[in-house]
C-alpha positions in Angstrom: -24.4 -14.0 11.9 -20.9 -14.1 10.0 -20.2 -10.8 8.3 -20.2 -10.8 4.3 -17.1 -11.6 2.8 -15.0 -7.8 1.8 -13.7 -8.1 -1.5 -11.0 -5.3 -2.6 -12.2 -3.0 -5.5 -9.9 -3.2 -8.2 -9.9 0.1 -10.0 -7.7 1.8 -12.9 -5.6 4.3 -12.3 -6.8 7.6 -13.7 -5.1 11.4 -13.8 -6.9 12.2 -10.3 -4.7 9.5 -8.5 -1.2 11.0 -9.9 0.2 13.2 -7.1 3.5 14.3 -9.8 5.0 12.9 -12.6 7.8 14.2 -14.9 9.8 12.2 -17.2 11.6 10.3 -14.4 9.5 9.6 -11.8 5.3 9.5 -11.0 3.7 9.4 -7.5 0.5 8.3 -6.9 -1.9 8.7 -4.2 -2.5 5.0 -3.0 -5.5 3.3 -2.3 -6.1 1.3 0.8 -6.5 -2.3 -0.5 -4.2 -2.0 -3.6 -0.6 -4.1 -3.0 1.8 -2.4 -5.0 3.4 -5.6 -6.5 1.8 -9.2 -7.3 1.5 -11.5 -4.1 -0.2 -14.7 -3.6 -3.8 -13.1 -4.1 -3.2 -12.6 -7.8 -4.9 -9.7 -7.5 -4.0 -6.8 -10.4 -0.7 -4.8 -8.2 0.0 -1.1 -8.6 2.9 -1.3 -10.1 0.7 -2.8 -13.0 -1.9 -0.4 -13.0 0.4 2.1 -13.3 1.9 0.6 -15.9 -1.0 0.4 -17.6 -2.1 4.2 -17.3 1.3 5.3 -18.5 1.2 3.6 -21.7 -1.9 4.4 -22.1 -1.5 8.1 -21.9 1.4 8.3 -23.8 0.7 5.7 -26.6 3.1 3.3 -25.7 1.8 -0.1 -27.4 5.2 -2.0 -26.2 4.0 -0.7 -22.7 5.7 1.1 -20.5 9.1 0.9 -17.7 8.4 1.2 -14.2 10.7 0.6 -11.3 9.0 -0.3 -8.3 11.3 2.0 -5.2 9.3 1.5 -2.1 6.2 -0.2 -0.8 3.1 0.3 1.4 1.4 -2.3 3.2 -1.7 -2.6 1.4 -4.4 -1.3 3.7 -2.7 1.6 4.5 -3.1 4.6 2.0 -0.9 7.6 0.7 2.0 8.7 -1.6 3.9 5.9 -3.7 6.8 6.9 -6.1 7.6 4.7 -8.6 10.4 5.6 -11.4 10.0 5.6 -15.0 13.1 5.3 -16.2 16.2 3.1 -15.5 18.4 5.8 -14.3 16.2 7.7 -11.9 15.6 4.0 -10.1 19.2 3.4 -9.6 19.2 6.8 -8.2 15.8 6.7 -6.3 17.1 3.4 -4.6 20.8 4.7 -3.6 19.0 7.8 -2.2 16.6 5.5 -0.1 19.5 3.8 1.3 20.9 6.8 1.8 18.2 7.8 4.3 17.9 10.8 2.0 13.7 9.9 1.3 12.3 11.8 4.6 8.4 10.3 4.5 6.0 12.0 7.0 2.9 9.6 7.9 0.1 10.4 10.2 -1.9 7.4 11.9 -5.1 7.2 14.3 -5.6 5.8 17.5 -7.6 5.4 20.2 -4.8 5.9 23.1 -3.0 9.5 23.8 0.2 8.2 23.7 2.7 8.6 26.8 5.0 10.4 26.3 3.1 12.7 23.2 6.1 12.9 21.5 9.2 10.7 21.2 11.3 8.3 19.8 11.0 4.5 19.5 14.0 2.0 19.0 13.1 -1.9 18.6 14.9 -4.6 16.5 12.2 -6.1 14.5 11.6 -9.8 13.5 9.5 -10.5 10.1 7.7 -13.7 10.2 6.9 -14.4 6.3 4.3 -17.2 6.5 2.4 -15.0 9.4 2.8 -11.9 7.5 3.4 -10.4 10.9 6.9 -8.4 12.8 7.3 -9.0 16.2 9.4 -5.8 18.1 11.8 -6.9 20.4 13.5 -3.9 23.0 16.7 -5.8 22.5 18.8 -6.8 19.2 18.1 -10.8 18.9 19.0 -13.2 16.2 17.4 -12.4 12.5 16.8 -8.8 13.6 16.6 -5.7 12.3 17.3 -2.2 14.3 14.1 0.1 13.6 13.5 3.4 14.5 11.0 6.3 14.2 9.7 9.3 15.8 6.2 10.2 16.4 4.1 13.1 18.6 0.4 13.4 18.8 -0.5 16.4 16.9 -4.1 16.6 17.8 -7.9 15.0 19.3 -11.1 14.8 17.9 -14.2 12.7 19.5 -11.6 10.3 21.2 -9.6 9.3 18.2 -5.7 10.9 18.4 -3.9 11.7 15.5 -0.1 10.7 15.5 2.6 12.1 13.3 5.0 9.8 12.4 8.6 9.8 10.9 10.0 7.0 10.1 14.0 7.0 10.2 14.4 3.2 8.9 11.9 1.4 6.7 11.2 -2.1 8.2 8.3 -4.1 7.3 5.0 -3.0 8.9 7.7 -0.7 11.1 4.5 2.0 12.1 2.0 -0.1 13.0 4.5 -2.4 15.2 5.9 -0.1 17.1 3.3 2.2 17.6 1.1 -1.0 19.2 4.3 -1.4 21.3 3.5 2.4 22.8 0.4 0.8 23.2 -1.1 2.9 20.9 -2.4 0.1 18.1 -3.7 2.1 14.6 -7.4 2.2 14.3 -8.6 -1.0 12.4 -5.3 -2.6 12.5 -6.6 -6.1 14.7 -3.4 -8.0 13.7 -1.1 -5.5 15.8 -3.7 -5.2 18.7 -6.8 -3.0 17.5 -10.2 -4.8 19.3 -11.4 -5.3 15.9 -10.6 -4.6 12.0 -12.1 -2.4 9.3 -15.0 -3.9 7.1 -12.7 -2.4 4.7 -9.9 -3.9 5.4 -8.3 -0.6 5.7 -6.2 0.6 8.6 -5.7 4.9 10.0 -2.2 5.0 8.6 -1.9 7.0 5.5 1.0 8.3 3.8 0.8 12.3 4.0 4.1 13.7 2.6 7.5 12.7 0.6 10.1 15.1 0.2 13.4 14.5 -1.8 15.9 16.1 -4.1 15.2 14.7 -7.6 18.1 12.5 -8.5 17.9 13.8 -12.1 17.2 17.8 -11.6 18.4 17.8 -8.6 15.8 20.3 -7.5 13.6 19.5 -4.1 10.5 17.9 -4.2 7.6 17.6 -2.0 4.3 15.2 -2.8 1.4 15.7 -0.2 -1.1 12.9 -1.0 -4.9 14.0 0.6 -6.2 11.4 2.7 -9.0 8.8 1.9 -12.8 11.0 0.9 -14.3 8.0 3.6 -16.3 10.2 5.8 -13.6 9.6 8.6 -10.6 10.3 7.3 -11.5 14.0 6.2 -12.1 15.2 10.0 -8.5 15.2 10.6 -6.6 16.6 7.1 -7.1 20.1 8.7 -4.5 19.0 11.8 -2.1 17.6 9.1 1.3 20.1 8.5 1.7 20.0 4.5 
């Protein structure tokens, strides 16, 4: 018997989603399931949403900026910053080159992971009309160098949870490489998990983002809680931040 068709909920974004927000910049605590800008599905992106809740809130009936910085994958889950003015974008963006975004993710598995802690180097290959990178030990043509490091921060009932750091940001970088340790996320069937979410959700959430503010030039740390699912929940206490 064919399982019933999951359909993504499409909700607003409301105060309980916004991690920070100042004049320059908002962070909001991602849903799995939302894409944070429009694709081929049509359906309503993040960006739009939160678009929407700031003009909202502050009466803004020729709606509202909002620079769109980086991106999650959307069935993962966890802090997204967005800018809300011109300036702080241009700055956000030179800082992300910069390497000076350090983004601290935490992912579940079913593997302990050999080593428990490391680091990972593969030149990764993005296949658009897939939707799917392919990790390569060796630089090849159309590449991209990709790098991270990870250790296994705890176990619970089998499942392993992985802290991750990514140095570079590369398209679906985690969930790649970590498959290439062997280690596929939980729920993540296109990079090697025995079967996906009903959800369509994947274990890799977005925990922490720490910056200077490129405006007050003050440090800044956003923690995003992970997903109320009944799942999730069991592992926050193992989580640093």
């Amino acid at each position: 018997m064919p399982r019933p068709e999951f359909n993504y909920s499409n909700n607003d974004i409301t105060d309980k989603d916004v991690l920070y927000e100042d004049n320059h910049l908002i962070g909001i605590n991602k849903r799995a399931g939302d894409i944070v800008q429009v694709d081929e599905t049509g359906d309503e992106p993040l960006d739009e949403k939160v678009k929407k809740y700031i003009a909202h809130k502050y009466s803004k009936p020729n709606g509202a900026f909002l620079g769109v910085v980086h991106r999650l994958d959307r069935p993962v889950s966890g802090v997204i910053l967005f800018a809300k003015t011109s300036k702080a974008l241009d700055r956000i963006n030179k800082m992300f080159k910069a390497r000076e975004m350090h983004k601290t993710y935490y992912a579940v598995v079913r593997k302990k992971p050999f080593p428990e802690e490391g680091t990972l180097v593969h030149w990764l290959v993005k296949n658009s009309q897939k939707n799917v990178t392919k990790a390569h030990d060796k630089e090849v043509q159309g590449s991209l160098r990709s790098e991270l490091s990870y250790k296994l921060v705890g176990e619970l009932n089998g499942y392993y949870l992985i802290e991750v750091d990514p140095i570079t940001g590369r398209p679906h970088q985690i969930r790649v490489q970590l498959s290439t340790l062997g280690c596929p996320i939980v729920g993540d069937n296109k990079y090697g998990y025995p079967r996906g979410s009903l959800r369509k959700s994947i274990c890799l959430h977005a925990r922490k983002l720490t910056f200077i503010h490129p405006v007050k030039n003050e440090p800044v740390a956003i923690i995003a809680p992970v997903p109320r699912d009944g799942f999730w929940e069991k592992f926050e206490g193992m989580m640093v931040g």
